[in-house]
C-alpha positions in Angstrom: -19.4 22.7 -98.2 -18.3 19.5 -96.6 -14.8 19.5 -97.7 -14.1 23.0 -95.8 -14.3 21.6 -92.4 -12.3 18.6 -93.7 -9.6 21.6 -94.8 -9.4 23.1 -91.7 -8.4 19.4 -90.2 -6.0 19.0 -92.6 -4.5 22.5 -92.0 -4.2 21.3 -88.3 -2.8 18.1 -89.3 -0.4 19.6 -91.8 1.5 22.0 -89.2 1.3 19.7 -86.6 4.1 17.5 -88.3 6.5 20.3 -87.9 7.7 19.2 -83.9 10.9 20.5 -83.5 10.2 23.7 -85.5 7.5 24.3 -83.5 9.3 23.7 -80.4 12.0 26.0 -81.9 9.0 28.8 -82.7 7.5 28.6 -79.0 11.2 28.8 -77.1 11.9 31.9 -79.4 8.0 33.3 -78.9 8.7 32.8 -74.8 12.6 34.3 -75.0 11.4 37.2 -76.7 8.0 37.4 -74.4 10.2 38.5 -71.8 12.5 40.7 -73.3 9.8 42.6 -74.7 7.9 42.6 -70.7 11.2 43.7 -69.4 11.4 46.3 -72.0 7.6 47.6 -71.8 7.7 47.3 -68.2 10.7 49.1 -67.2 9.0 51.7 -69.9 6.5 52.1 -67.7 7.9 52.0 -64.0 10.2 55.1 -65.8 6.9 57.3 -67.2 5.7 56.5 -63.4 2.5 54.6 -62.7 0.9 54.1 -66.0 1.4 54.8 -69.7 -1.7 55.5 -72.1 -3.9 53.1 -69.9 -1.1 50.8 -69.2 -0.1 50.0 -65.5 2.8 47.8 -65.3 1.3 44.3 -64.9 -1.3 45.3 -68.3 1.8 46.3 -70.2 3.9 43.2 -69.4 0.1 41.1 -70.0 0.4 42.5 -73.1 4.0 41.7 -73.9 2.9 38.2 -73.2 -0.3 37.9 -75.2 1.4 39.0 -78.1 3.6 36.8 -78.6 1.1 34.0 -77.6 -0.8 35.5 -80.7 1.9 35.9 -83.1 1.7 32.5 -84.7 -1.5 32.2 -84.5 -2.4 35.4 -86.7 0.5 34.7 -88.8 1.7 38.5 -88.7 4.5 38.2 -91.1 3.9 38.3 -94.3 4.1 34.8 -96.3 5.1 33.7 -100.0 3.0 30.2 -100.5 0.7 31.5 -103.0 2.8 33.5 -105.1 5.2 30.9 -105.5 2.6 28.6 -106.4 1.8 31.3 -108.7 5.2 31.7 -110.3 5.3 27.8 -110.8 2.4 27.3 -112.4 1.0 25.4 -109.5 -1.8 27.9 -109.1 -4.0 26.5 -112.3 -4.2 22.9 -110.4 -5.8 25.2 -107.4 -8.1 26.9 -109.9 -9.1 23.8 -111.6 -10.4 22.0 -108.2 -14.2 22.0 -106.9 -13.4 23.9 -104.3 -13.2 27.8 -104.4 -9.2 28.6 -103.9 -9.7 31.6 -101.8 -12.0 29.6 -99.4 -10.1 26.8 -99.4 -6.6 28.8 -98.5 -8.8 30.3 -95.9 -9.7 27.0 -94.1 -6.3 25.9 -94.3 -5.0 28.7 -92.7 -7.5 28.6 -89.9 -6.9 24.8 -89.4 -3.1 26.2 -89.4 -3.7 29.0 -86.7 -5.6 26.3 -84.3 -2.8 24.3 -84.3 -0.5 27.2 -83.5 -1.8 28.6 -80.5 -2.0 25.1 -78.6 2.1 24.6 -79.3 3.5 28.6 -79.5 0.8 30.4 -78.1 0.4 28.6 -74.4 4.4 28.5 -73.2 4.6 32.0 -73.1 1.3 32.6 -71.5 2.4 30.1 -68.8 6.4 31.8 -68.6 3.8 35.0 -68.3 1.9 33.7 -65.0 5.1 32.1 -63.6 7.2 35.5 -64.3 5.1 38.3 -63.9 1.4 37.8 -63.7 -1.0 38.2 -66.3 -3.6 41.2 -65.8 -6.7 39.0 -66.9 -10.7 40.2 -66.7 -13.0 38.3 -64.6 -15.9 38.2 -66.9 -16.0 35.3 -68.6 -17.9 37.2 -71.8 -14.4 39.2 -72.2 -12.8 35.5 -73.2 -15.8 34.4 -75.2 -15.8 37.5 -77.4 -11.7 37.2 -77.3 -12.4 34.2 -79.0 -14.4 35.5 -81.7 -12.0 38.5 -82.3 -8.9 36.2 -82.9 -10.7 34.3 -85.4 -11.5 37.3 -86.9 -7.9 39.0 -86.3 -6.6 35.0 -88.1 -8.6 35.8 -91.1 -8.3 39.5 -91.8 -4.5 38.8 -91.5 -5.3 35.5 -94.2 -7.2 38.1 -96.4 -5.0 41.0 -96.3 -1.6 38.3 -96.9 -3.5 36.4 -99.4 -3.5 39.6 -101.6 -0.1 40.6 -101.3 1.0 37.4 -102.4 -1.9 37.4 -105.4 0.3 40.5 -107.0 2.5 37.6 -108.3 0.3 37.8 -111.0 1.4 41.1 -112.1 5.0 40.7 -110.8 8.0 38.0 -111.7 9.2 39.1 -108.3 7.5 40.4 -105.0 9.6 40.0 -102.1 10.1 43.4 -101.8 6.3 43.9 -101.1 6.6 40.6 -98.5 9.4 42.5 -96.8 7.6 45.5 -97.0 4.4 44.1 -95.8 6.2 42.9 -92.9 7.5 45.7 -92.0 4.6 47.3 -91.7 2.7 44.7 -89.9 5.5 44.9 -87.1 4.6 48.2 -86.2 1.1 48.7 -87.3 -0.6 45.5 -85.9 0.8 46.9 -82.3 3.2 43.9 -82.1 5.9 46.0 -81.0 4.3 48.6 -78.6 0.7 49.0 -78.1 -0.9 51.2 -80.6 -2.2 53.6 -77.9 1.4 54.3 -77.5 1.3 55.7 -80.7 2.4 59.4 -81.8 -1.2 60.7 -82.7 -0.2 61.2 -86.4 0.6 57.0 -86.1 -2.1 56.1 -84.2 -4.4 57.4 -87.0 -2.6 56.2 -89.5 -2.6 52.6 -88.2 -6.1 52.8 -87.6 -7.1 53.8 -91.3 -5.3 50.4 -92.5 -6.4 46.6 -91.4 -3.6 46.1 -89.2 -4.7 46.6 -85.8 -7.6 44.6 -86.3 -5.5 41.7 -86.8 -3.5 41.6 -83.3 -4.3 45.3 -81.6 -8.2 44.7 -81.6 -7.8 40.7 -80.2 -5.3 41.7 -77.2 -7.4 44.4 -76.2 -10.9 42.4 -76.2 -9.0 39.3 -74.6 -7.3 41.1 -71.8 -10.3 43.2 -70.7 -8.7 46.6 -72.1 -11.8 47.1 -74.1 -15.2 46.4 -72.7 -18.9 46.3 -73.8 -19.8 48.8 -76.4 -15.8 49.2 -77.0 -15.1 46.1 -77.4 -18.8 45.5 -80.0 -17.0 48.3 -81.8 -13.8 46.4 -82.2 -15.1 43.5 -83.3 -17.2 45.2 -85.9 -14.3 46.9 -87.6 -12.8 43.6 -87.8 -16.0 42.3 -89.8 -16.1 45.3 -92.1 -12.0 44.5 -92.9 -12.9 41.1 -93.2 -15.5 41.4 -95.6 -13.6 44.3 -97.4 -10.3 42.4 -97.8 -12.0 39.0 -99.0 -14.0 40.7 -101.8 -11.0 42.3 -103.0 -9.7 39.0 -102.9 -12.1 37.8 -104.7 -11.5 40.7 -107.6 -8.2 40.4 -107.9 -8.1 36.5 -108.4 -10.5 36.8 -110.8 -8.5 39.6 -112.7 -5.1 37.5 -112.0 -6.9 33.8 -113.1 -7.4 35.8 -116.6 -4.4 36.8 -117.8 -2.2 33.8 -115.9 0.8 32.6 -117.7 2.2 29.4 -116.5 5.9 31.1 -116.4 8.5 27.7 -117.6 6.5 25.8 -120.1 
């Protein structure tokens, strides 16, 4: 069990090499943060004093805190494993001591630490400096925030790590990446809050994993959902987690079977 910790470091370490990318990443994250408070906020001075629980400061707090998030979770849908699938590369991965699934877990969390330090802060500070942020004063809202994120990283890590594990079954899937993050844009509330939702969308989105990854963090964070609300958030991010990883778990083992290393 040792070497997970030691995965998680390395995760941290591994991103942290990448400077002037993620300099790049948190000036984009912060130029976008307040286009999108501009946007949301102006919605909401036009609908008059609040929209779906949203008065002006919360909605450009929101703008804010999602794109301090977006890193982190890792929203967009990635390719790493299925091209190490494609190459070959996965069978090294199955033949370490280490279970691959746990271990690309780890990683990623040691990745997502990293992340919010460098991309996630800037626009949080632009936030304060620009238009406030509309933060709770219980300090039990930001120690529960903490545990949602976590758990909004690692149902994101679940649900990415078996779109990529179709490689197995497909030559190609970047159609499914592009699809994936297409869906993730809108359903994870990136774009608008989910309350803003049409009804029909609001219950779709719910039905899948994605607001728990971005939606269900934001609201416990910033206060928006309290006490038995916010319990209930969290716990439908545990029951994706859990969901997601054993169909991880299934669908590795199905894809370790029939692998073919494709090139030799």
């Amino acid at each position: 069990m040792s070497a997970y910790p030691a995965l998680v470091a390395a995760g941290f370490r591994r991103f942290s090499t990448y400077r002037a990318a993620t300099a790049a990443g948190a000036l984009t994250n912060s130029v976008f943060g307040a286009i999108k408070a501009a946007v949301l906020v102006g919605t909401v001075s036009g609908a008059g004093s609040a929209v779906a629980g949203y008065d002006v400061e919360q909605a450009a707090t929101f703008a804010w805190v999602t794109q301090a998030l977006l890193a982190p979770v890792s929203v967009f849908a990635d390719g790493e494993v299925a091209q190490r699938v494609r190459t070959g590369d996965i069978a090294v991965d199955l033949a370490r001591p280490v279970d691959p699934q746990l271990a690309a877990w780890a990683t990623d969390l040691g990745r997502a630490a990293y992340m919010f330090l460098p991309r996630g802060v800037p626009p949080l500070v632009l936030g304060i400096a620009l238009t406030g942020l509309a933060l709770p004063s219980d300090p039990r809202s930001y120690l529960l925030g903490v545990v949602s994120l976590v758990l909004g990283v690692s149902v994101s890590f679940s649900a990415r790590w078996l779109v990529n594990l179709t490689a197995f079954w497909l030559t190609e899937i970047r159609g499914i990446l592009m699809l994936y993050t297409v869906l993730a844009t809108i359903l994870t509330g990136l774009a608008i809050p989910v309350r803003w939702f049409p009804a029909w969308l609001a219950t779709l989105a719910h039905a899948t994993p994605f607001p728990s990854m971005l939606q269900s963090p934001i609201d416990v964070f910033t206060g928006t959902a309290t006490g038995t609300a916010a319990l209930r958030l969290v716990a439908v991010q545990v029951g994706w987690l859990v969901g997601l990883l054993l169909a991880g778990r299934v669908l590795l083992a199905m894809g370790s079977r029939r692998l073919v290393v494709q090139g030799g």
